[in-house]
C-alpha positions in Angstrom: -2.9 -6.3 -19.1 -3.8 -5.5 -22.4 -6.2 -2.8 -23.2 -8.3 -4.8 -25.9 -10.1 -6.2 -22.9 -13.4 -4.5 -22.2 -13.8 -3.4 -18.4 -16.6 -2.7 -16.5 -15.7 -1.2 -12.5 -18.1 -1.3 -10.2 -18.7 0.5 -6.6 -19.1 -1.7 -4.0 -20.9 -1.3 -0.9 -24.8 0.1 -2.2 -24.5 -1.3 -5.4 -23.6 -4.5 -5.0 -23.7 -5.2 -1.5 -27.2 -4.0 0.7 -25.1 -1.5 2.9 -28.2 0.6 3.8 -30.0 -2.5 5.1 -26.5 -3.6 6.6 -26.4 -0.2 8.5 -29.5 -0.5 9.4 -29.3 -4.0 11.4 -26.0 -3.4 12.7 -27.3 -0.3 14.4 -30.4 -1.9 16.0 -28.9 -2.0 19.4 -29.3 1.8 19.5 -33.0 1.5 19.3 -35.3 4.6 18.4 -32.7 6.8 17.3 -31.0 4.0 15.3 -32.4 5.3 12.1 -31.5 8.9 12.4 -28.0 8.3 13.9 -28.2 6.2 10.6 -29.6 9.4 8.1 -27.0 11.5 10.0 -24.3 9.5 9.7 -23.4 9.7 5.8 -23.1 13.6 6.1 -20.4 13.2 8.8 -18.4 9.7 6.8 -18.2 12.1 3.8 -16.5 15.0 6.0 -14.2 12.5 7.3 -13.1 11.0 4.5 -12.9 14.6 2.4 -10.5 16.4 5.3 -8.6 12.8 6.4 -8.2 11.4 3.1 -5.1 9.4 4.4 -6.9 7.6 7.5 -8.0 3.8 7.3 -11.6 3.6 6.6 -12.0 1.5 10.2 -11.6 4.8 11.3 -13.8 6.5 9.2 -16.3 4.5 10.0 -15.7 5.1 13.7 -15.2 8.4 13.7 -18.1 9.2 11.4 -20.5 6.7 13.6 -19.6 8.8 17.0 -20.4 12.0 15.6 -23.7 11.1 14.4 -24.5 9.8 17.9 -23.3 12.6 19.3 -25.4 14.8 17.2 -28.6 12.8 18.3 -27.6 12.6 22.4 -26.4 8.8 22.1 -23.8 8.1 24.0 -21.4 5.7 22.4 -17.4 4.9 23.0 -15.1 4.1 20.2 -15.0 1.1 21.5 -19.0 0.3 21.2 -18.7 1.8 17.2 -15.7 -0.3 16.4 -18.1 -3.7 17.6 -21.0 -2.2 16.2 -19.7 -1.7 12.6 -16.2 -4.0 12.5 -17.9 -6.5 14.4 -20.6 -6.7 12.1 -18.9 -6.1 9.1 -19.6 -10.4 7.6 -23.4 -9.9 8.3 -23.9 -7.7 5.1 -25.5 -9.3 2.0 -25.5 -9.0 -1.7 -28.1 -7.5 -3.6 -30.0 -10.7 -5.2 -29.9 -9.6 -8.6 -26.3 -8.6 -8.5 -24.8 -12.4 -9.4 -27.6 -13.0 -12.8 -25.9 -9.2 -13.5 -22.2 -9.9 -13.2 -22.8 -13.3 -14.9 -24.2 -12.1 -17.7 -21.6 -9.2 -18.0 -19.1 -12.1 -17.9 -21.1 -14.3 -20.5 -20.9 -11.2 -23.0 -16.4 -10.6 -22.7 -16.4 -8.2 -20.2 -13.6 -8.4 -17.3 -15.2 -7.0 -13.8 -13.5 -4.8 -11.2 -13.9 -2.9 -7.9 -13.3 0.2 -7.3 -14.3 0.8 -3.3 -13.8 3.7 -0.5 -12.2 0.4 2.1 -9.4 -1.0 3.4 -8.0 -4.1 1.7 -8.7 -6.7 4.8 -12.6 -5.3 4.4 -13.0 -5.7 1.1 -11.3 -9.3 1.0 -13.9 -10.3 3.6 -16.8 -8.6 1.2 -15.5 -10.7 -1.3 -15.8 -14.0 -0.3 -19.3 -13.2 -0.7 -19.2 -13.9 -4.2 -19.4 -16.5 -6.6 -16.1 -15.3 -8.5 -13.8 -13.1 -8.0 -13.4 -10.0 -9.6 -10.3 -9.4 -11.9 -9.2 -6.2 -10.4 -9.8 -4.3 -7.6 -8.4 -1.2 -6.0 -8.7 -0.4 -2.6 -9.0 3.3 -0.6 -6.1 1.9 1.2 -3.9 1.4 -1.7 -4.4 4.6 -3.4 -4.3 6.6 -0.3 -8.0 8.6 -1.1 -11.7 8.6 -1.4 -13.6 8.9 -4.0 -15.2 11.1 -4.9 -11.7 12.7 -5.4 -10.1 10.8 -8.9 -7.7 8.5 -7.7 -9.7 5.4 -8.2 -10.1 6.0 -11.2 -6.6 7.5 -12.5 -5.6 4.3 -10.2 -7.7 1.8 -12.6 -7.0 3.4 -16.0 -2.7 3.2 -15.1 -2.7 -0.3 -13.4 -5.2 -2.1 -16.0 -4.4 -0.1 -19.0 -7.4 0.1 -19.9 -9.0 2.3 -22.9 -11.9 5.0 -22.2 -13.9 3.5 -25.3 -13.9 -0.2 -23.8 -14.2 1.3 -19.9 -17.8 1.6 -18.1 -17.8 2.6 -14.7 -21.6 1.3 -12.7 -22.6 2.6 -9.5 -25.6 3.5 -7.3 -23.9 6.7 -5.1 -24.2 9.8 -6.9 -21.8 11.4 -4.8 -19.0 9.0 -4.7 -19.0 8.2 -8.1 -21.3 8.8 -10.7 -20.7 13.0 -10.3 -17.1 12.2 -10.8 -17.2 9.5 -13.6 -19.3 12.1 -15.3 -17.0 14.8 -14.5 -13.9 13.2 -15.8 -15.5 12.1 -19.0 -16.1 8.2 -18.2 -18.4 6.5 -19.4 -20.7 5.4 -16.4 -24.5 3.3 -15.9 -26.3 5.1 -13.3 -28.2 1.9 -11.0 -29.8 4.4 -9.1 -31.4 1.4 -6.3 -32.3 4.6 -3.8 -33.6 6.8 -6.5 -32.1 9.9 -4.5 -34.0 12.4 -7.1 -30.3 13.8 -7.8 -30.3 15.1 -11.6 -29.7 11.9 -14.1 -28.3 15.0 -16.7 -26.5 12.9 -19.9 -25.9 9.9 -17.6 -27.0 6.2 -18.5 -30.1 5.6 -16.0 -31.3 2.3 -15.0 -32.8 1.3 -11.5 -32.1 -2.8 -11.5 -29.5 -4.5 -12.3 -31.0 -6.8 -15.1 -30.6 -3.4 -17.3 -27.1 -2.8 -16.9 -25.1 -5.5 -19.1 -27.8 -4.0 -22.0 -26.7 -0.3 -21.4 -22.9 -1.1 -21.0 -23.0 -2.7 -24.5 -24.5 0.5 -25.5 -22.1 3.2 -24.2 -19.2 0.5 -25.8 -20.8 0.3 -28.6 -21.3 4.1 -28.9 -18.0 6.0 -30.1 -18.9 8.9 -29.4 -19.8 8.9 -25.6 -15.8 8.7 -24.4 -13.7 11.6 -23.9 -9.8 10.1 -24.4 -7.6 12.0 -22.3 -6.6 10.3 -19.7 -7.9 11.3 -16.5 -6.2 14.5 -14.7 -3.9 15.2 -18.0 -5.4 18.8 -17.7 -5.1 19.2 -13.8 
């Protein structure tokens, strides 16, 4: 691929998809503690993915759902999390301003990616959600990691080719991936939807998606917000 084209890689699943409100449904059978096995259960998917970094995220989300139960007295079998969350997995929904965002980005040159903590078959169900598809995206599956550890990104920056000063990175998560795009010197939009309170520091800071194409052409436009190295060259 050649790297005039401009990129901009999104997160998946709480930027463009509704996973909170997902989550939320999917877990209604649990009744009153639905909602804090659901506050719980982020704290225990991030543990999971940080010490079993080479595990399909099926099981992360399986493994991560049966501790948070457990921390809250619900009793619930592997079998009862797999048809609670893999079951349910073509009920979530798209953010309605998400497809006036990515056509506009489209309208304007841009070529879209994913960049997502799931397996490929997940994802390639996700995606039918869309009106287009995107023209990359890479997988936890295929690079064998999580973010917010840096393989997505070293993944997307060898396979597309792509340059730092026409490369935006948009996402809602903080953790996942706005700490590190900011830590590896990517330029990144904040579309903080849960407006968490973290520290916006330096980064781009909208909360809707209407504002992002305007502060993409911004940071591309802005020379001097890219660091060039490519990502790990000093690790």
């Amino acid at each position: 691929m050649s790297v005039s084209h401009r990129w901009v890689s999104f997160d998946c699943f709480g930027t463009l998809v509704d996973w909170r409100a997902w989550f939320t449904e999917v877990l209604g059978p649990l009744g009153g503690q639905a909602r804090a096995v659901a506050h719980a259960y982020h704290a225990h998917e991030r543990e999971v993915e940080r010490d079993s970094p080479l595990q399909s995220y099926k099981e992360v989300l399986v493994t991560a759902l049966g501790r948070a139960a457990n921390q809250h007295g619900v009793r619930l079998t592997q079998q009862d999390a797999r048809s609670l969350l893999i079951g349910g997995w073509t009920r979530m929904r798209l953010f309605d301003d998400v497809e006036p965002m990515l056509a506009e980005l489209r309208s304007r040159g841009y070529r879209l990616a994913v960049l997502t903590n799931c397996d490929e078959d997940l994802f390639w169900s996700t995606h039918r959600l869309f009106s287009e598809p995107f023209d990359f995206v890479l997988t936890a599956e295929r690079v064998c990691g999580y973010k917010p550890e840096r393989w997505h990104f070293r993944g997307f920056e060898m396979l597309t080719r792509a340059a730092r000063s026409h490369w935006v990175h948009v996402a809602n998560s903080w953790y996942h991936d706005i700490a590190p795009a900011r830590a590896l010197g990517l330029r990144h939009v904040w579309l903080d939807r849960e407006r968490t309170g973290e520290d916006a520091g330096t980064s781009v800071h909208v909360y809707q998606a209407v504002d992002v194409a305007g502060a993409v052409d911004r940071l591309i436009e802005d020379e001097s917000a890219v660091d060039r190295s490519p990502i790990g060259a000093s690790a």
